[in-house]
Backbone bond lengths (Angstrom), bond angles and torsions (degrees), N, CA, C in turn:
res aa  C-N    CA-C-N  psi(-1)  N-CA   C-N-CA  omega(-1)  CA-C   N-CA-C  phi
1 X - - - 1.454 - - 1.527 110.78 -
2 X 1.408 112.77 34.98 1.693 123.78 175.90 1.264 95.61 -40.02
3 X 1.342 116.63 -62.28 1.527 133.70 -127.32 1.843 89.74 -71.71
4 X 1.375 130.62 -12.68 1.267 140.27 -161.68 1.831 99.65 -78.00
5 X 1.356 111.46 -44.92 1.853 117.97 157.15 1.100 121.90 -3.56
6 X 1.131 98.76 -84.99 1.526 115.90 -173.83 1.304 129.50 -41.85
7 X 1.689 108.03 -14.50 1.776 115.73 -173.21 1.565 81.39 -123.51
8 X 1.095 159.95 70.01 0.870 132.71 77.40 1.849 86.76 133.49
9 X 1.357 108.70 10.73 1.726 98.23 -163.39 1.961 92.97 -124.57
10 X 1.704 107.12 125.95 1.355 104.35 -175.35 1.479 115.12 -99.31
11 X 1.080 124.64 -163.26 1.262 145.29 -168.95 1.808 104.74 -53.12
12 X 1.599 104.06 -54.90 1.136 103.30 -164.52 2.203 110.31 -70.91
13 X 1.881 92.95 -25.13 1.980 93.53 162.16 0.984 116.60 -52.07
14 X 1.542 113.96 -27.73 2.048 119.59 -155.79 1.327 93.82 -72.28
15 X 1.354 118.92 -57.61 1.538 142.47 167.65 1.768 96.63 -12.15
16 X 1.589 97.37 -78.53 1.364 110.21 -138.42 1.728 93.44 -70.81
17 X 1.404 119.70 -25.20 1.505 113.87 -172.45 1.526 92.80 -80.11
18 X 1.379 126.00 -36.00 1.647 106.98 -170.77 1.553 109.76 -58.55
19 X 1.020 121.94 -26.60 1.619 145.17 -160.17 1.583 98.76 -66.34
20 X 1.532 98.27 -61.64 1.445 121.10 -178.62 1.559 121.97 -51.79
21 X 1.466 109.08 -44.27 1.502 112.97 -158.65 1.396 101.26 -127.45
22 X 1.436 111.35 160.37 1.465 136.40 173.13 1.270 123.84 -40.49
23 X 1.042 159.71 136.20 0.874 138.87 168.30 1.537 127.62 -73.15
24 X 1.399 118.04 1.21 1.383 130.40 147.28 1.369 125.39 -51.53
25 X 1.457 101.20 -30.71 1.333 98.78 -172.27 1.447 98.42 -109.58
26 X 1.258 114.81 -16.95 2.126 103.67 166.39 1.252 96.23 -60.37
27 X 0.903 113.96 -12.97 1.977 92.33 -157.85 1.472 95.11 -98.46
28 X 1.427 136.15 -35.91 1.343 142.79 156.28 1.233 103.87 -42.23
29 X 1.352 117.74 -69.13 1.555 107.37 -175.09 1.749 130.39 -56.40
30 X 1.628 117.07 -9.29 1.459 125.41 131.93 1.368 144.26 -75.01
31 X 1.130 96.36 -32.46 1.608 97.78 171.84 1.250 101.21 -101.05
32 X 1.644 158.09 12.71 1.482 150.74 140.38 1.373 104.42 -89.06
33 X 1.358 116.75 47.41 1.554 100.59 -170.83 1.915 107.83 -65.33
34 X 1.203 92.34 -53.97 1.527 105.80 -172.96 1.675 108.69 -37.80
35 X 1.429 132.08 -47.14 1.344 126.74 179.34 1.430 101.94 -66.92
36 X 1.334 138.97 -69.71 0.788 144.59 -176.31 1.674 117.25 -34.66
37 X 1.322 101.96 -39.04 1.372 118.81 166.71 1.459 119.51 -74.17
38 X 1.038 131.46 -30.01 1.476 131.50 177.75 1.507 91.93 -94.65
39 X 1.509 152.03 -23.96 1.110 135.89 167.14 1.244 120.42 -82.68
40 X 1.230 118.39 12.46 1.149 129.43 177.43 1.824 108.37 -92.93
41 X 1.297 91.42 -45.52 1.402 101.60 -157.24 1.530 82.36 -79.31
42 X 1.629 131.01 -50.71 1.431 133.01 -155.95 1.926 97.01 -50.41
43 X 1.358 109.23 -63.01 1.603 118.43 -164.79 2.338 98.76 -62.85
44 X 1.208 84.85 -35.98 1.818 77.71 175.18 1.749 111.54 -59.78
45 X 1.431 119.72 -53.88 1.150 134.03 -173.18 2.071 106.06 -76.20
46 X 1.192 111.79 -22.88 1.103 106.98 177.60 2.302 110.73 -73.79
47 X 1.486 92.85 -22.01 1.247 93.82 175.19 1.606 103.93 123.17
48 X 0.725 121.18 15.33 1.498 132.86 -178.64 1.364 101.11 -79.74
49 X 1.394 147.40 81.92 1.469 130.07 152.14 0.886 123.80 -39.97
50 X 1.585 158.71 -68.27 1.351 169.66 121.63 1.121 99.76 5.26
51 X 0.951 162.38 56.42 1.523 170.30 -164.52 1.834 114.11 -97.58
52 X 1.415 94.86 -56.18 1.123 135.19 -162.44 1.906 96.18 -69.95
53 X 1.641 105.44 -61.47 1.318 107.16 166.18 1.473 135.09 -59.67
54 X 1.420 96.94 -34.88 1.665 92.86 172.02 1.141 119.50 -67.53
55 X 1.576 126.61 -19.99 1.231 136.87 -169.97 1.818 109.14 -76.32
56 X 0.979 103.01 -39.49 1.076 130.15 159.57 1.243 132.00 -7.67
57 X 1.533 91.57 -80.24 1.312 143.16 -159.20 1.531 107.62 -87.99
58 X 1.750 117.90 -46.28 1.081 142.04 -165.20 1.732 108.55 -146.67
59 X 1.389 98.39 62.21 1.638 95.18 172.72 1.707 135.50 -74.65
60 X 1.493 105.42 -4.36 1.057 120.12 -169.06 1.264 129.17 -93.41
61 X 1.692 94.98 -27.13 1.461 114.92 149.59 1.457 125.59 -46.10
62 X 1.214 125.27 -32.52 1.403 146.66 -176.37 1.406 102.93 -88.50
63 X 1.306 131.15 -2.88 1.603 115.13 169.01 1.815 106.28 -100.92
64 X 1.361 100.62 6.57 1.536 109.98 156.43 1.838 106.02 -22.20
65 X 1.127 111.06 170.03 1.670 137.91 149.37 1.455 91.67 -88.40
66 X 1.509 109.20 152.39 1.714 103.61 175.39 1.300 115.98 -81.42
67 X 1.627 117.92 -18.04 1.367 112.31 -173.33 1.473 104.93 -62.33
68 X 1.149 119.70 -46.34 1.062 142.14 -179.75 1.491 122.04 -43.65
69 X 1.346 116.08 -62.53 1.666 136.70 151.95 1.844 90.34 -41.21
70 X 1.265 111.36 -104.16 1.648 93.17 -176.60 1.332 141.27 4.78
71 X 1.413 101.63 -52.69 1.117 125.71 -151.90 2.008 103.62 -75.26
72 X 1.443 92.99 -30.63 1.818 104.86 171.45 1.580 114.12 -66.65
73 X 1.173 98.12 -33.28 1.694 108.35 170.17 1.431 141.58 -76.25
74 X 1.541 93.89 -19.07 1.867 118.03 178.38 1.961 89.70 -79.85
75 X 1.285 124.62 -11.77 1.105 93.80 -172.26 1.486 119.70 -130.28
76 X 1.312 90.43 41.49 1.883 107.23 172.87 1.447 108.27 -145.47
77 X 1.242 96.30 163.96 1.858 98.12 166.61 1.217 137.94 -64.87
78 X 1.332 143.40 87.07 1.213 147.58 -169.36 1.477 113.50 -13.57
79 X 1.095 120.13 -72.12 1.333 130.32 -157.13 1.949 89.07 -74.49
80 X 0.723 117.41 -49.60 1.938 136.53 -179.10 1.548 94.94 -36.05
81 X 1.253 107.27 -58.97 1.384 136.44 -156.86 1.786 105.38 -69.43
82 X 1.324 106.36 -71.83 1.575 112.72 162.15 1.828 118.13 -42.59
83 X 1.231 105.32 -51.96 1.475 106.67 -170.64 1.345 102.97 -68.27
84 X 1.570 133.87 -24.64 1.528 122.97 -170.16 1.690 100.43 -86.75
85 X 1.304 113.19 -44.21 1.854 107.75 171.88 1.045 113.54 -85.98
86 X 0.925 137.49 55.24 1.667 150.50 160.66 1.127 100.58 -130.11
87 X 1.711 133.42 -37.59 1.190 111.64 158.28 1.395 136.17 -100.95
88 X 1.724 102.34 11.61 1.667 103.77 173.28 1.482 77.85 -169.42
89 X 1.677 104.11 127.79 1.502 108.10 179.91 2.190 106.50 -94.71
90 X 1.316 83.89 11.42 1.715 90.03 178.16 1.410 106.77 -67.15
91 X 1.969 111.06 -41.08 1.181 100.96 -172.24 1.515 119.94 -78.31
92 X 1.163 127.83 27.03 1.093 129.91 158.23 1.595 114.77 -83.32
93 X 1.182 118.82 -39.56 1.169 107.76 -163.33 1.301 94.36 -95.47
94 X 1.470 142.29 11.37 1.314 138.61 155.75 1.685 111.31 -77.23
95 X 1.483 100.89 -29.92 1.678 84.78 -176.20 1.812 109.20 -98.58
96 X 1.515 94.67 14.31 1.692 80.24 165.11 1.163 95.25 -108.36
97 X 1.435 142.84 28.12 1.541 135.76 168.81 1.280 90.68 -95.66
98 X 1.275 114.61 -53.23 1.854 131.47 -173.00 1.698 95.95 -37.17
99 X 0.999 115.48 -68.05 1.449 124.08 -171.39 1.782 111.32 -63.49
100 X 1.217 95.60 -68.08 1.611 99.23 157.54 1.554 111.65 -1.78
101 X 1.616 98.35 -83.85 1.489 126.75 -166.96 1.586 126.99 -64.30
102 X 1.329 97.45 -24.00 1.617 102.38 165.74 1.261 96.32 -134.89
Protein backbone atom coordinates (compact mmCIF):
# COMPACT_ATOMS: atom_id res chain seq x y z
CA UNK A 1 0.00 0.00 0.00
CA UNK A 2 3.17 2.35 -1.01
CA UNK A 3 1.08 3.97 -3.42
CA UNK A 4 -1.11 5.29 -0.14
CA UNK A 5 2.19 8.11 0.42
CA UNK A 6 1.57 10.20 -1.84
CA UNK A 7 -1.93 11.51 -0.35
CA UNK A 8 -0.77 12.31 2.57
CA UNK A 9 -1.42 8.98 4.80
CA UNK A 10 1.90 7.27 6.56
CA UNK A 11 2.99 4.14 7.78
CA UNK A 12 1.54 4.46 11.11
CA UNK A 13 -2.50 5.08 8.91
CA UNK A 14 -1.39 1.80 7.00
CA UNK A 15 -1.13 0.33 10.53
CA UNK A 16 -4.30 1.64 11.77
CA UNK A 17 -6.49 0.63 8.50
CA UNK A 18 -4.90 -2.97 8.54
CA UNK A 19 -6.11 -3.14 12.20
CA UNK A 20 -9.49 -1.91 11.11
CA UNK A 21 -10.45 -4.02 8.10
CA UNK A 22 -10.70 -7.55 6.74
CA UNK A 23 -8.38 -8.74 5.12
CA UNK A 24 -10.65 -9.11 2.09
CA UNK A 25 -10.72 -5.84 1.81
CA UNK A 26 -6.69 -5.21 2.29
CA UNK A 27 -6.30 -7.25 -0.41
CA UNK A 28 -8.96 -5.17 -2.53
CA UNK A 29 -7.40 -2.21 -1.47
CA UNK A 30 -4.11 -3.59 -3.54
CA UNK A 31 -5.38 -5.03 -6.22
CA UNK A 32 -8.23 -1.92 -6.76
CA UNK A 33 -5.49 0.34 -6.60
CA UNK A 34 -6.51 2.38 -9.61
CA UNK A 35 -10.19 3.33 -8.12
CA UNK A 36 -9.00 3.97 -5.04
CA UNK A 37 -6.50 6.04 -6.73
CA UNK A 38 -8.68 8.14 -8.85
CA UNK A 39 -10.92 8.55 -5.66
CA UNK A 40 -8.37 9.72 -4.05
CA UNK A 41 -7.32 12.24 -6.30
CA UNK A 42 -11.33 12.99 -7.31
CA UNK A 43 -12.35 13.91 -3.31
CA UNK A 44 -8.70 15.85 -2.97
CA UNK A 45 -9.43 17.96 -6.15
CA UNK A 46 -13.10 18.16 -5.38
CA UNK A 47 -11.96 20.27 -2.27
CA UNK A 48 -11.89 17.92 0.42
CA UNK A 49 -8.74 18.75 2.61
CA UNK A 50 -9.12 15.86 5.00
CA UNK A 51 -9.03 13.52 2.30
CA UNK A 52 -6.38 11.64 3.62
CA UNK A 53 -8.43 11.16 7.01
CA UNK A 54 -11.53 10.09 5.68
CA UNK A 55 -9.73 7.55 3.86
CA UNK A 56 -8.59 6.47 6.75
CA UNK A 57 -11.32 6.24 8.57
CA UNK A 58 -13.48 4.82 5.67
CA UNK A 59 -11.24 3.10 3.14
CA UNK A 60 -13.67 0.97 1.67
CA UNK A 61 -15.67 3.52 0.43
CA UNK A 62 -12.81 4.26 -1.92
CA UNK A 63 -12.84 0.81 -3.60
CA UNK A 64 -16.01 2.35 -5.17
CA UNK A 65 -16.04 2.53 -9.25
CA UNK A 66 -15.50 6.35 -9.56
CA UNK A 67 -18.68 6.94 -11.26
CA UNK A 68 -20.08 5.76 -8.47
CA UNK A 69 -17.91 7.76 -5.74
CA UNK A 70 -19.02 10.85 -7.89
CA UNK A 71 -22.08 10.04 -7.95
CA UNK A 72 -22.38 10.77 -3.76
CA UNK A 73 -21.21 14.18 -4.62
CA UNK A 74 -23.64 15.16 -7.61
CA UNK A 75 -26.08 15.11 -4.87
CA UNK A 76 -25.25 17.71 -2.25
CA UNK A 77 -23.93 21.12 -2.10
CA UNK A 78 -20.41 21.47 -2.80
CA UNK A 79 -19.30 23.97 -0.60
CA UNK A 80 -22.14 22.35 2.21
CA UNK A 81 -20.53 19.19 1.53
CA UNK A 82 -16.72 20.17 2.05
CA UNK A 83 -17.44 22.36 5.09
CA UNK A 84 -19.37 19.41 7.02
CA UNK A 85 -16.19 16.77 6.44
CA UNK A 86 -13.68 19.05 7.28
CA UNK A 87 -15.23 19.16 10.40
CA UNK A 88 -16.20 15.49 10.98
CA UNK A 89 -15.09 13.09 8.25
CA UNK A 90 -17.98 10.64 9.64
CA UNK A 91 -20.30 12.70 7.69
CA UNK A 92 -19.08 11.47 4.72
CA UNK A 93 -19.65 8.15 5.15
CA UNK A 94 -23.24 8.98 6.23
CA UNK A 95 -24.02 10.57 2.97
CA UNK A 96 -22.82 7.68 0.98
CA UNK A 97 -25.32 5.52 3.04
CA UNK A 98 -27.87 8.47 2.31
CA UNK A 99 -27.35 7.88 -1.33
CA UNK A 100 -26.76 4.25 -1.03
CA UNK A 101 -30.26 4.02 0.58
CA UNK A 102 -32.40 5.93 -1.67
Amino acid sequence: MDYLYDYGIDTFDIAEIKENISDETYSDLLFFKKFVIENLNYLKEFGVTNYSKVFVKYPEIFLRDTESFKNVFSKFDKDDLIQKVAKNAAVFKKMVDFVDNN
